[in-house]
Every structure is written in C-alpha cells, then in structure tokens.
mmCIF file of the protein (N, C-alpha, C, O) and its ligand, coordinates in Angstrom:
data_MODEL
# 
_entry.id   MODEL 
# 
loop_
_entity.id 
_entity.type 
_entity.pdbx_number_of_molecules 
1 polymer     1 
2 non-polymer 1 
# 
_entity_poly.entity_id                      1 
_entity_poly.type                           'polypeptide(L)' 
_entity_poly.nstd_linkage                   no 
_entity_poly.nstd_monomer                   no 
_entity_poly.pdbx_seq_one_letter_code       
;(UNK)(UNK)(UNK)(UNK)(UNK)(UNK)(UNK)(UNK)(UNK)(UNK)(UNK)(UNK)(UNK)(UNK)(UNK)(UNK)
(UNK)(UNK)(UNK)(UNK)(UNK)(UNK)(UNK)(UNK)(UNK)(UNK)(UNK)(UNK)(UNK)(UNK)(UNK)(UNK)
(UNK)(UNK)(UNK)(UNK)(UNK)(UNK)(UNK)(UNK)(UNK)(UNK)(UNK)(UNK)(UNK)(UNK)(UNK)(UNK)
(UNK)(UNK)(UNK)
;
_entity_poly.pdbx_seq_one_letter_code_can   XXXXXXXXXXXXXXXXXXXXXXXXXXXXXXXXXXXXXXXXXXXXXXXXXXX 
_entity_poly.pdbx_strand_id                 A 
# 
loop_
_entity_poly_seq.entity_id 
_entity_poly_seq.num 
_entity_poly_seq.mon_id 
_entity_poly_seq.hetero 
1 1  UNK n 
1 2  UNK n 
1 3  UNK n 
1 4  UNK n 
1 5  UNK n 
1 6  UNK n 
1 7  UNK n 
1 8  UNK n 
1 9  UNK n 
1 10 UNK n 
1 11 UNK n 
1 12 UNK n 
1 13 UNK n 
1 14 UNK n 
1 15 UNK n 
1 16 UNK n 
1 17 UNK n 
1 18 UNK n 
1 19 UNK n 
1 20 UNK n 
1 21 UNK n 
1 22 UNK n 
1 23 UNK n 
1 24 UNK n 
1 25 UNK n 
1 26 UNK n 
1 27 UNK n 
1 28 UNK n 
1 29 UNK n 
1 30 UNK n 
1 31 UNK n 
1 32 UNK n 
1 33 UNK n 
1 34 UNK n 
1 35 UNK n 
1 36 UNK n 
1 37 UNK n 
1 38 UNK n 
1 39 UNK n 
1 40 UNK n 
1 41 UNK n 
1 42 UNK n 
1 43 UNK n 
1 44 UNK n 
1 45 UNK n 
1 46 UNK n 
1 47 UNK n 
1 48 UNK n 
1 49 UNK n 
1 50 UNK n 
1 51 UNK n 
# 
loop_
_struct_asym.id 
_struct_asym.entity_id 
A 1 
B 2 
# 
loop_
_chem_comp.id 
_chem_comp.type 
_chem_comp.mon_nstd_flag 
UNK 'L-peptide linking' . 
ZN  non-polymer         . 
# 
_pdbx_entity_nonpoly.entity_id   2 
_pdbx_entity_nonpoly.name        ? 
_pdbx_entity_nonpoly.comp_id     ZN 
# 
_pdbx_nonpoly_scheme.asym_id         B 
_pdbx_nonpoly_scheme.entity_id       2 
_pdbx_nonpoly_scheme.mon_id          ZN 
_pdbx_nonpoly_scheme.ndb_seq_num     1 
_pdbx_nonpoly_scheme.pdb_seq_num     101 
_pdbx_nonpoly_scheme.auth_seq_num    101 
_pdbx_nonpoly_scheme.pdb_mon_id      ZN 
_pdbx_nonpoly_scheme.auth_mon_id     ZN 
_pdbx_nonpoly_scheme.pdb_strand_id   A 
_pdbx_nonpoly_scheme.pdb_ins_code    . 
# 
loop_
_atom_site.group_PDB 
_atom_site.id 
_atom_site.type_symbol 
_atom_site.label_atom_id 
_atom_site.label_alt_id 
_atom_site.label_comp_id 
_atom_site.label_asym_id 
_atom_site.label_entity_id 
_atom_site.label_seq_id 
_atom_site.pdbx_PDB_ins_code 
_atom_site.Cartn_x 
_atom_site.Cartn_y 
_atom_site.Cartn_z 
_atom_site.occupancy 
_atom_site.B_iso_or_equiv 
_atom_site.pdbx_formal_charge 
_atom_site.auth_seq_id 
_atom_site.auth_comp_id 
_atom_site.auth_asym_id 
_atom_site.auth_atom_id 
_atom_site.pdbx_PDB_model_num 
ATOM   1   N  N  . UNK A 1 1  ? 30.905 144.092 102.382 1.00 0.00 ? 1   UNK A N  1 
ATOM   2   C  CA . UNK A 1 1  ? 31.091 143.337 101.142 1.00 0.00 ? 1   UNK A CA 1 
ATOM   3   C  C  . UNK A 1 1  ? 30.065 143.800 100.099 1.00 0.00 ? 1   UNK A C  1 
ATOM   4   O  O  . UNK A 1 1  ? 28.925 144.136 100.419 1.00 0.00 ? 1   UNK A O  1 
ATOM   5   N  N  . UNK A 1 2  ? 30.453 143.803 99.022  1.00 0.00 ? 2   UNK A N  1 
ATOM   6   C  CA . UNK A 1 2  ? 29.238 144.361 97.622  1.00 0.00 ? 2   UNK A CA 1 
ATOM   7   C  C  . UNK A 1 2  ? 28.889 143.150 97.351  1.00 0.00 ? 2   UNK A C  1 
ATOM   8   O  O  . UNK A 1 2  ? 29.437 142.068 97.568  1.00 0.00 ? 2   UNK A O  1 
ATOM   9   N  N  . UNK A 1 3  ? 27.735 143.499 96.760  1.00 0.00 ? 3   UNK A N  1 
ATOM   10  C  CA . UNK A 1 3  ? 26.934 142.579 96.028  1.00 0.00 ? 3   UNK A CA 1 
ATOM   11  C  C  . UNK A 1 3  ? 27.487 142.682 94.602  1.00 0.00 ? 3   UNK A C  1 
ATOM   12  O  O  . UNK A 1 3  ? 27.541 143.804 94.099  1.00 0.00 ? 3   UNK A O  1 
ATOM   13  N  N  . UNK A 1 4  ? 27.887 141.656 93.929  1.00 0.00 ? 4   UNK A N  1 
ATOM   14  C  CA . UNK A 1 4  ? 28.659 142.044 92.604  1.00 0.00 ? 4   UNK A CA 1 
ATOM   15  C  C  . UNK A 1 4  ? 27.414 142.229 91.669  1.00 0.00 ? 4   UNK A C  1 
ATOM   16  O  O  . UNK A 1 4  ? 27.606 142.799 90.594  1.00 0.00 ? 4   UNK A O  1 
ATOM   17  N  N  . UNK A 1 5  ? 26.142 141.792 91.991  1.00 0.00 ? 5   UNK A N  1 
ATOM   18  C  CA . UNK A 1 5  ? 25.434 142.298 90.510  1.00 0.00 ? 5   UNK A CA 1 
ATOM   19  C  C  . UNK A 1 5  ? 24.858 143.844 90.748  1.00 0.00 ? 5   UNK A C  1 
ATOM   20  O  O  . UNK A 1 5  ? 25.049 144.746 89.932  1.00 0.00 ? 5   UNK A O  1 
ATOM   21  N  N  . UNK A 1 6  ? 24.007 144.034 92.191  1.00 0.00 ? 6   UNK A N  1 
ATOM   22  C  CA . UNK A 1 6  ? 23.672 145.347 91.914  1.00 0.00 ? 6   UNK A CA 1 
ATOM   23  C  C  . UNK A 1 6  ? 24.491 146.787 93.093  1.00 0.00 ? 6   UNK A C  1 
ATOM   24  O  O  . UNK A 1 6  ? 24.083 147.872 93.506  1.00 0.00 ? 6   UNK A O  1 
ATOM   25  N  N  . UNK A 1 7  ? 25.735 146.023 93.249  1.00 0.00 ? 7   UNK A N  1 
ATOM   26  C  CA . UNK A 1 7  ? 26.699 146.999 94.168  1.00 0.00 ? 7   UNK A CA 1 
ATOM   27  C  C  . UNK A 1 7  ? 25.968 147.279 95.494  1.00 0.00 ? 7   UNK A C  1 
ATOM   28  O  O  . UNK A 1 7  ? 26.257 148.277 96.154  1.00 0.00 ? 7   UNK A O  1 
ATOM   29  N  N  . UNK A 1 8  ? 25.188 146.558 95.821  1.00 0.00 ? 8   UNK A N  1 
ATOM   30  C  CA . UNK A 1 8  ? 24.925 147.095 97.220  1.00 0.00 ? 8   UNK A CA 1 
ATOM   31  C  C  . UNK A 1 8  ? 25.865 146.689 98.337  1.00 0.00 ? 8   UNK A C  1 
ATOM   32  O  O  . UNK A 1 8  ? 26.592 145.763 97.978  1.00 0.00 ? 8   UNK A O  1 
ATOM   33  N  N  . UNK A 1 9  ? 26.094 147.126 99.680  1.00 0.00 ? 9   UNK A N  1 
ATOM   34  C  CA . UNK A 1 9  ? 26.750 146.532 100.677 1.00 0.00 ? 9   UNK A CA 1 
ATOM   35  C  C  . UNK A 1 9  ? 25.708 145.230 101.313 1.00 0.00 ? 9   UNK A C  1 
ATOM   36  O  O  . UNK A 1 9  ? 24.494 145.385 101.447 1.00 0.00 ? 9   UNK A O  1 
ATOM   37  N  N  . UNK A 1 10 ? 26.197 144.371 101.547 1.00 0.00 ? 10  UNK A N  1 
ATOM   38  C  CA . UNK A 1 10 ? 26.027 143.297 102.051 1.00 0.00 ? 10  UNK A CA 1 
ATOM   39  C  C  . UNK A 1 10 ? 26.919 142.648 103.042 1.00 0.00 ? 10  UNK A C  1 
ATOM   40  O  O  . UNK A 1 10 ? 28.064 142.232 102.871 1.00 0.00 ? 10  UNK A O  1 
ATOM   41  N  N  . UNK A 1 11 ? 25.991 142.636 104.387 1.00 0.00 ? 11  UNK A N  1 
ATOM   42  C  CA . UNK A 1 11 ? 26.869 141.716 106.043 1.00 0.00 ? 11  UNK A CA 1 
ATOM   43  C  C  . UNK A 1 11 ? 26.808 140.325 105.228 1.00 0.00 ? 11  UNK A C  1 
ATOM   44  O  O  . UNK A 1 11 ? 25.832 139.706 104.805 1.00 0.00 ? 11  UNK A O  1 
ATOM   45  N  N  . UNK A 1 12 ? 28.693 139.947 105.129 1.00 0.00 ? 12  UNK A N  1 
ATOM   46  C  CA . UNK A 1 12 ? 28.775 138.719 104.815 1.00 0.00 ? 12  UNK A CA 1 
ATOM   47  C  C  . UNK A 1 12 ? 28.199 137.587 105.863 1.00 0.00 ? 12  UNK A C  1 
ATOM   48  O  O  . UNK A 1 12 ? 27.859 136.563 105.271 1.00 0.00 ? 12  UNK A O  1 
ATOM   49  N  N  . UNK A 1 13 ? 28.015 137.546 107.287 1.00 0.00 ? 13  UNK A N  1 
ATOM   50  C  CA . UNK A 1 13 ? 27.462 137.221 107.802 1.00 0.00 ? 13  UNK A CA 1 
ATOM   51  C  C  . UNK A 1 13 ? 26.066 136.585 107.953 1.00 0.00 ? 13  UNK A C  1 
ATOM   52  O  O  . UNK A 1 13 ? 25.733 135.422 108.177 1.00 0.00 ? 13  UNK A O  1 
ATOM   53  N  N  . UNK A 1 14 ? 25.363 137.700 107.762 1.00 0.00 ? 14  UNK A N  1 
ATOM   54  C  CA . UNK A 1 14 ? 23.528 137.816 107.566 1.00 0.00 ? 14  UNK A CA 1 
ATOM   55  C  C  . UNK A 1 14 ? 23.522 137.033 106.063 1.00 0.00 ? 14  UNK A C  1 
ATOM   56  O  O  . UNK A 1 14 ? 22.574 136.298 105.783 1.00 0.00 ? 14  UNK A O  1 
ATOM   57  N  N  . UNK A 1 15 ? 24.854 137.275 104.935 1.00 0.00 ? 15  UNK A N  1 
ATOM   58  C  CA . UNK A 1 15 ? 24.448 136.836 103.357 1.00 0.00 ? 15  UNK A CA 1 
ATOM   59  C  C  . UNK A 1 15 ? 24.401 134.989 104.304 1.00 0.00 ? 15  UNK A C  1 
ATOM   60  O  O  . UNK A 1 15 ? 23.401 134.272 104.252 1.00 0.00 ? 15  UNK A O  1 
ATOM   61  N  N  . UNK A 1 16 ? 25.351 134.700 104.863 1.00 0.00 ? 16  UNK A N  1 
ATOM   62  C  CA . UNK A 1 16 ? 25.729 133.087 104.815 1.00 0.00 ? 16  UNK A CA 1 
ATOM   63  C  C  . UNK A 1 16 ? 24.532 132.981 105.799 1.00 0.00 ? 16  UNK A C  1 
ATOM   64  O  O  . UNK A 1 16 ? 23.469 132.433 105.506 1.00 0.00 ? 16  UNK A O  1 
ATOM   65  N  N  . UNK A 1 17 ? 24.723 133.379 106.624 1.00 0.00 ? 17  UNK A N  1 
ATOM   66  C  CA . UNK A 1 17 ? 22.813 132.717 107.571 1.00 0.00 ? 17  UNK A CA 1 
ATOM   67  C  C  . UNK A 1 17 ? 21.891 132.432 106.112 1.00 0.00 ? 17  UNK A C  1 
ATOM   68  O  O  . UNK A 1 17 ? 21.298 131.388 105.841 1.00 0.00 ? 17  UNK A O  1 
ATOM   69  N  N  . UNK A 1 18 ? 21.940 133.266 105.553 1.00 0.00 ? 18  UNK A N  1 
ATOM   70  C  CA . UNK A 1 18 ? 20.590 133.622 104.933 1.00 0.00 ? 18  UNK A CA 1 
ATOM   71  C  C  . UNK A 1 18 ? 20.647 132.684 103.136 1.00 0.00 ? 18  UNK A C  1 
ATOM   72  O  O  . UNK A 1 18 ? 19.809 132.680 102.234 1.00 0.00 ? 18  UNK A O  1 
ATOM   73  N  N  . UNK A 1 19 ? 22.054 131.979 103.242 1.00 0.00 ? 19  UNK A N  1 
ATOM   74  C  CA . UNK A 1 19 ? 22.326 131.555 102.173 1.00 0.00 ? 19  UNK A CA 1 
ATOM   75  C  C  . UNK A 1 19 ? 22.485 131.662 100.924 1.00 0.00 ? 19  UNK A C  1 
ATOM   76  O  O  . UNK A 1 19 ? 22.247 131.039 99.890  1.00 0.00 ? 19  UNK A O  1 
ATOM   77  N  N  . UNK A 1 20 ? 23.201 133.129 101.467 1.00 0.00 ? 20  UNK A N  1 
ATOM   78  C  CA . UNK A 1 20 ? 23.011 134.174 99.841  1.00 0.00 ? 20  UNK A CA 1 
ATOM   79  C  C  . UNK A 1 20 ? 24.281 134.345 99.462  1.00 0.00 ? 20  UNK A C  1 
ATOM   80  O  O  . UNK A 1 20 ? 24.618 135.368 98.866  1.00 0.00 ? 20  UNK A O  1 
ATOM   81  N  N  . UNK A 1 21 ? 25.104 133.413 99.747  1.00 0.00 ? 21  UNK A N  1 
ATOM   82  C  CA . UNK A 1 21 ? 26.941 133.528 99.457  1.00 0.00 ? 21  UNK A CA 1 
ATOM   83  C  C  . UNK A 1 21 ? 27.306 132.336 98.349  1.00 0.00 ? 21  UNK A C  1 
ATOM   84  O  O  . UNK A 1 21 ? 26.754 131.243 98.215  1.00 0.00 ? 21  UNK A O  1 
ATOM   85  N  N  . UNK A 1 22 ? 28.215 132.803 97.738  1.00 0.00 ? 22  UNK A N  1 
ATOM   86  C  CA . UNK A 1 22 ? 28.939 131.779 96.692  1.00 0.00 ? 22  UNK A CA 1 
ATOM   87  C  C  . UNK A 1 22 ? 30.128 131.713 96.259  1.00 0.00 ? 22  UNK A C  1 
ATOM   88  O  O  . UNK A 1 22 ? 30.509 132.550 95.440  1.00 0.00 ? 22  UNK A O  1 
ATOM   89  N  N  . UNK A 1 23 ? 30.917 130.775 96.681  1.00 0.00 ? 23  UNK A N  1 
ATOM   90  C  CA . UNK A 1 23 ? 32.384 130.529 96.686  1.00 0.00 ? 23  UNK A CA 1 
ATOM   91  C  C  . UNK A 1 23 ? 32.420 130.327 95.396  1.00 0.00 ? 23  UNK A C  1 
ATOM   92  O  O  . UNK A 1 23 ? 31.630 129.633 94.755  1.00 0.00 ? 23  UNK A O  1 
ATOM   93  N  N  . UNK A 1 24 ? 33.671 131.148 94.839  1.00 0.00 ? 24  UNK A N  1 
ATOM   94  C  CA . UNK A 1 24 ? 34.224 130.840 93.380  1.00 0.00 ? 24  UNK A CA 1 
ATOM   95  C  C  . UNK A 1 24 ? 35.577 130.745 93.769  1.00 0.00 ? 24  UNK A C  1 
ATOM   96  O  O  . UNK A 1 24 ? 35.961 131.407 94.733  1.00 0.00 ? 24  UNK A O  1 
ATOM   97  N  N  . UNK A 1 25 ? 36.529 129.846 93.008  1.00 0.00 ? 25  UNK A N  1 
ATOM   98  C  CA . UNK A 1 25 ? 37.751 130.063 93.741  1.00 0.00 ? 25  UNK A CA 1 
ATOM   99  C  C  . UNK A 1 25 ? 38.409 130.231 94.948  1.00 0.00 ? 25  UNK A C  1 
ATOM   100 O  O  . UNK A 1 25 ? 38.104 129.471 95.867  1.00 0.00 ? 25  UNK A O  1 
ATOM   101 N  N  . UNK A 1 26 ? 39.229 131.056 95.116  1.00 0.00 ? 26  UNK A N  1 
ATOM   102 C  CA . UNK A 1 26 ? 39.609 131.578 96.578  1.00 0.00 ? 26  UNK A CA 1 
ATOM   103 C  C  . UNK A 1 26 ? 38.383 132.696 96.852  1.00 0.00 ? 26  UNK A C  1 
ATOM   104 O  O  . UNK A 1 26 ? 38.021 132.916 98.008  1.00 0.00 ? 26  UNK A O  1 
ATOM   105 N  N  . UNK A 1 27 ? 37.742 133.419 95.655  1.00 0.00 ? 27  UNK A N  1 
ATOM   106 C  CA . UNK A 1 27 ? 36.875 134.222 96.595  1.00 0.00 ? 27  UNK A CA 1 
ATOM   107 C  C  . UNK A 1 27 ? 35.088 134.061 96.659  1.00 0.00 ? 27  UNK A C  1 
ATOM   108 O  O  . UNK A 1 27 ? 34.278 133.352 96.062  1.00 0.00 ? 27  UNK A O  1 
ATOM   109 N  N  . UNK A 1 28 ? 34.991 135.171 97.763  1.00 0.00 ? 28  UNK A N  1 
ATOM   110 C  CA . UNK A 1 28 ? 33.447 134.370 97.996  1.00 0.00 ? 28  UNK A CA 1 
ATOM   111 C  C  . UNK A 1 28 ? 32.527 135.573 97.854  1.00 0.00 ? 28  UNK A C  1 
ATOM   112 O  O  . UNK A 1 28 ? 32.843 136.705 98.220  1.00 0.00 ? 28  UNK A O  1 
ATOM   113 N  N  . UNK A 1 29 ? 31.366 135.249 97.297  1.00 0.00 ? 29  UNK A N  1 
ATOM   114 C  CA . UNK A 1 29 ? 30.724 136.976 96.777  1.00 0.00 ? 29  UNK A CA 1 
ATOM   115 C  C  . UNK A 1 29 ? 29.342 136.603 97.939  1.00 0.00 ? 29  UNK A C  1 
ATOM   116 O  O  . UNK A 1 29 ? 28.882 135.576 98.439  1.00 0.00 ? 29  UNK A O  1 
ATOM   117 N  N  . UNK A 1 30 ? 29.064 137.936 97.996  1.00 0.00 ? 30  UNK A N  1 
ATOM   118 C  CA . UNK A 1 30 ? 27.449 138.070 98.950  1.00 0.00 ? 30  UNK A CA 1 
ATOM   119 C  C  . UNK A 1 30 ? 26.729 138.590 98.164  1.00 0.00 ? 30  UNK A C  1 
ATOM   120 O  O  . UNK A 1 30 ? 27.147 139.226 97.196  1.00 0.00 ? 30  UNK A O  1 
ATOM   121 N  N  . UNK A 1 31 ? 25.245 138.375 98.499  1.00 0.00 ? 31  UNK A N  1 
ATOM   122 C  CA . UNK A 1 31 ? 24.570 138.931 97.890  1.00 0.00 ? 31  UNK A CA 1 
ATOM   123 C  C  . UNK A 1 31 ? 22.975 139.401 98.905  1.00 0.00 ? 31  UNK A C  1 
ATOM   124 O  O  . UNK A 1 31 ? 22.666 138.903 99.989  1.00 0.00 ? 31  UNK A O  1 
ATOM   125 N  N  . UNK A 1 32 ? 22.199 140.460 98.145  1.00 0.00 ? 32  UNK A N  1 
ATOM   126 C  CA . UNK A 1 32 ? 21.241 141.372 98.705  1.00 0.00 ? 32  UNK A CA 1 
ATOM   127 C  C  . UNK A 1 32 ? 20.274 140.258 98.767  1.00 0.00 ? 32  UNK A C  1 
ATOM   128 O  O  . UNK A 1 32 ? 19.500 140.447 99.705  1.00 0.00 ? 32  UNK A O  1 
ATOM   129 N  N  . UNK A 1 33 ? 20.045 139.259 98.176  1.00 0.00 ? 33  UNK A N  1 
ATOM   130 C  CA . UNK A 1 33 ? 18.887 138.568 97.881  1.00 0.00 ? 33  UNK A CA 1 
ATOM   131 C  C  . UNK A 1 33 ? 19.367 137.292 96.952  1.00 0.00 ? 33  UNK A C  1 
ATOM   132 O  O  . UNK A 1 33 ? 20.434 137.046 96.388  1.00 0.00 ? 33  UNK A O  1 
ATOM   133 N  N  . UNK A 1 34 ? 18.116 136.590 97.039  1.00 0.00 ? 34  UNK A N  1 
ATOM   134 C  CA . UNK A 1 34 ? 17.988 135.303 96.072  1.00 0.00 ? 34  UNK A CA 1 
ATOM   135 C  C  . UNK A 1 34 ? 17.938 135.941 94.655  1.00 0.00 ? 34  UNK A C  1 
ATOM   136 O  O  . UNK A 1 34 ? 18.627 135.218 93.936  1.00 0.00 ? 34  UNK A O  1 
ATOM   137 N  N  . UNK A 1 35 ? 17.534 136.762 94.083  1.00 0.00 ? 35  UNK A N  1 
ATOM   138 C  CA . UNK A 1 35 ? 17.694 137.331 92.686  1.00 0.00 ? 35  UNK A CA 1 
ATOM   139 C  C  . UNK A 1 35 ? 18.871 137.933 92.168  1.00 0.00 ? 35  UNK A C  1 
ATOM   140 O  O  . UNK A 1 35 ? 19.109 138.143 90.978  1.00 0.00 ? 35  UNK A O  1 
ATOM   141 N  N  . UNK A 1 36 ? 19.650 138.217 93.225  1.00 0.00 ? 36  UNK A N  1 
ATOM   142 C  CA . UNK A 1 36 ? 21.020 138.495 92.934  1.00 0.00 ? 36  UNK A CA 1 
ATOM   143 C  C  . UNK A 1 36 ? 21.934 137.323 92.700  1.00 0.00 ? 36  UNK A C  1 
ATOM   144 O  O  . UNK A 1 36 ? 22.920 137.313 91.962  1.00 0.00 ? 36  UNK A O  1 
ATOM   145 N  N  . UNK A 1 37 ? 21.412 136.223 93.517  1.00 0.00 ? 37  UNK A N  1 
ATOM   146 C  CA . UNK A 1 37 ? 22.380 135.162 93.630  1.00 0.00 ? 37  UNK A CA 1 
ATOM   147 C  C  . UNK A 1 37 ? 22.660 134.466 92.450  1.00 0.00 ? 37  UNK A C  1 
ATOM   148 O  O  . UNK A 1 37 ? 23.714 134.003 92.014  1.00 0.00 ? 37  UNK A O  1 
ATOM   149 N  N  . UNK A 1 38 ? 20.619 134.493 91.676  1.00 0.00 ? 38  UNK A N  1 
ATOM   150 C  CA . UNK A 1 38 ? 20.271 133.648 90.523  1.00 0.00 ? 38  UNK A CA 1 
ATOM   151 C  C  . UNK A 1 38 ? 20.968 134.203 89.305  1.00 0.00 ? 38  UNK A C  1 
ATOM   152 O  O  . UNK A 1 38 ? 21.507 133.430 88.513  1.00 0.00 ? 38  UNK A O  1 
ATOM   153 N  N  . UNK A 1 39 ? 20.983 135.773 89.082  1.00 0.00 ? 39  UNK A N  1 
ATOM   154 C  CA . UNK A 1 39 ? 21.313 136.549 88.158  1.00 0.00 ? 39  UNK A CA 1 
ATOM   155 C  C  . UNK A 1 39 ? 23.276 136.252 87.984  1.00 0.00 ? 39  UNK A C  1 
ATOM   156 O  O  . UNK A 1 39 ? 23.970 136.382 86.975  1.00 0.00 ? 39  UNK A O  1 
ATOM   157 N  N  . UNK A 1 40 ? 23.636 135.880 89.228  1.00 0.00 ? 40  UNK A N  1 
ATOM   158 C  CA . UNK A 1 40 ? 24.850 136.018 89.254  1.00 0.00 ? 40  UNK A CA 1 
ATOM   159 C  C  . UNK A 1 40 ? 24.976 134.787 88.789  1.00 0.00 ? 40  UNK A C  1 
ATOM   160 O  O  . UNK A 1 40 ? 25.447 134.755 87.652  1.00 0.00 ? 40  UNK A O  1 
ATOM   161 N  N  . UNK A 1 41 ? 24.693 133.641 89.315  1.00 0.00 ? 41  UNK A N  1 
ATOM   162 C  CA . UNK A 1 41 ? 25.027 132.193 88.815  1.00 0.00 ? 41  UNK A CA 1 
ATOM   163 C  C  . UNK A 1 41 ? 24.565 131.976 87.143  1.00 0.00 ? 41  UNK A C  1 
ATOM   164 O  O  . UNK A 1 41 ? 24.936 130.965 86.546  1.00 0.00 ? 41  UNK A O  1 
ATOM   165 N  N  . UNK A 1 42 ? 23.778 132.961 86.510  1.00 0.00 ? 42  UNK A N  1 
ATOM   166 C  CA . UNK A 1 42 ? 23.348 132.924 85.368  1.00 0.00 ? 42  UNK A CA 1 
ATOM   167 C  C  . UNK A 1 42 ? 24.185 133.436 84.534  1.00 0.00 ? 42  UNK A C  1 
ATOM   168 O  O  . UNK A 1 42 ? 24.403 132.929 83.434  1.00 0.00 ? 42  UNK A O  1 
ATOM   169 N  N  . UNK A 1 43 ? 24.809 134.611 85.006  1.00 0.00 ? 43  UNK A N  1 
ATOM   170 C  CA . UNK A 1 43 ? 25.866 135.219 84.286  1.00 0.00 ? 43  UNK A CA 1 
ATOM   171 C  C  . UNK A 1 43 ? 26.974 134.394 84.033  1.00 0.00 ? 43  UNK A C  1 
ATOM   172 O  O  . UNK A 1 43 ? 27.514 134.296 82.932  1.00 0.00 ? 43  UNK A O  1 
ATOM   173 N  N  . UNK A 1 44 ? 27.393 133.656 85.301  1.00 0.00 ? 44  UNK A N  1 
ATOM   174 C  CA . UNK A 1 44 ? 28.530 132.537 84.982  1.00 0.00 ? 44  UNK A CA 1 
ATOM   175 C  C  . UNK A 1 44 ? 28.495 131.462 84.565  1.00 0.00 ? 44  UNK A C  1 
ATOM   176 O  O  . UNK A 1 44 ? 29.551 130.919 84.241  1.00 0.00 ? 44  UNK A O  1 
ATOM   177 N  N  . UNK A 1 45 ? 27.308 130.821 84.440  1.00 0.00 ? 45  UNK A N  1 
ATOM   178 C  CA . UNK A 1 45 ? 26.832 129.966 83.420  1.00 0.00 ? 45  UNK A CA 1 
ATOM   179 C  C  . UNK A 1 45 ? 26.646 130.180 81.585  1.00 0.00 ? 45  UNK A C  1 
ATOM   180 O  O  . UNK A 1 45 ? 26.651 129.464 80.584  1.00 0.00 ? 45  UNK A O  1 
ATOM   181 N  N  . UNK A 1 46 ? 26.511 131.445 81.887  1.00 0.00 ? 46  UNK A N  1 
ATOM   182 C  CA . UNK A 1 46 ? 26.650 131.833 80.916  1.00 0.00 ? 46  UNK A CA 1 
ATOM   183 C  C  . UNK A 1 46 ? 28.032 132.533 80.250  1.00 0.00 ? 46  UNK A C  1 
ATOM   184 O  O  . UNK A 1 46 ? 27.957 132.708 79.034  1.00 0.00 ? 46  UNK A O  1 
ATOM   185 N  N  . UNK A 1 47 ? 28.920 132.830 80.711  1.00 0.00 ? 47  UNK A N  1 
ATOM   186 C  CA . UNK A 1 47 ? 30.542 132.527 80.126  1.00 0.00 ? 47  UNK A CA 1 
ATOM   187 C  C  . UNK A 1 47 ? 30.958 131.795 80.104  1.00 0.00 ? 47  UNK A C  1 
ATOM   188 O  O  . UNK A 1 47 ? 31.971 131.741 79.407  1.00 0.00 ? 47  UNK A O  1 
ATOM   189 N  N  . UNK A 1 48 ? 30.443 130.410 80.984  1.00 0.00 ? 48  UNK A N  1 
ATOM   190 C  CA . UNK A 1 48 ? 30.699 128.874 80.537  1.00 0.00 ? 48  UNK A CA 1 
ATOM   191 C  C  . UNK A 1 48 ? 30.664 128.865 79.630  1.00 0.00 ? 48  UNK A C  1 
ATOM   192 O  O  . UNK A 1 48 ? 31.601 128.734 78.843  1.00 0.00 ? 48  UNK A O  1 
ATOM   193 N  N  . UNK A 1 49 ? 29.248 129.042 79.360  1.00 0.00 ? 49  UNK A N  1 
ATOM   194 C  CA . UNK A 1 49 ? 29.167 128.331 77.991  1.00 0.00 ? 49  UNK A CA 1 
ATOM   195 C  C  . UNK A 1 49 ? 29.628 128.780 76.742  1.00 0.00 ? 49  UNK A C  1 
ATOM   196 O  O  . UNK A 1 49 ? 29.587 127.972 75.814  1.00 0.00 ? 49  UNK A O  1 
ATOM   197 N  N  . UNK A 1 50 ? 30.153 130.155 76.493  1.00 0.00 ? 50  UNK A N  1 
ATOM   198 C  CA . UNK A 1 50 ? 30.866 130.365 75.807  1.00 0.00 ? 50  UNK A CA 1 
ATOM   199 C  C  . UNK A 1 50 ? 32.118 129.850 75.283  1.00 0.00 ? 50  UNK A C  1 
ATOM   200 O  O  . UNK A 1 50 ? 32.526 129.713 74.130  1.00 0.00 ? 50  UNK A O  1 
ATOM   201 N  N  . UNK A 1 51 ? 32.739 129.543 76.680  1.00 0.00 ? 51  UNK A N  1 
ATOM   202 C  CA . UNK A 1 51 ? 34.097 127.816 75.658  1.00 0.00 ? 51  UNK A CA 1 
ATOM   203 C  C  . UNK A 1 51 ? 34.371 126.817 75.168  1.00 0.00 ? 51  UNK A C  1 
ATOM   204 O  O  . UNK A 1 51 ? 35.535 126.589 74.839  1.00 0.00 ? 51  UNK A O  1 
HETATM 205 ZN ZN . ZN  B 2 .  ? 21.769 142.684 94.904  1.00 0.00 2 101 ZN  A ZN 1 
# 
C-alpha cells in the first residue's frame, strides 16, 4: 500500500498496529509515520474548508 503523501510502500498491517491508517469512505490510506498521517488529515481539512 502507498503512503499517499510521500509514496512510500507501507504494510497495511504494521500501518493499523501502529495506528497510522485512515478510513475515508470505502477507502483506507496507510501511512510511513505520524507526520504523514498529520500532513494528510491537514490537507483534507483543508479542502474542507474550501466549501
Ligand atoms: Zn510518508
């Protein structure tokens, strides 16, 4: 699985132990780290708020 902010591969597995996963919809993204997670939830907070 990629990490959608900095494309790395990521074990969806090790992401959910490690609590680095986030369901949007039907799909669910992993991530390398807690700074990926933050950057990502920031980004979509931030096209929120654009409407
Ligand atoms: Zn990352």
């Amino acid at each position: 699985m990629l990490d959608p902010v900095c494309d790395m591969t990521v074990d969806l597995d090790e992401a959910r132990e490690a609590g680095l996963t986030m369901e949007l919809g039907d799909r669910e993204y992993a991530f390398c780290g807690e700074g990926c997670l933050k950057a990502f939830a920031k980004r979509l907070a931030a096209q929120g708020s654009k409407r």
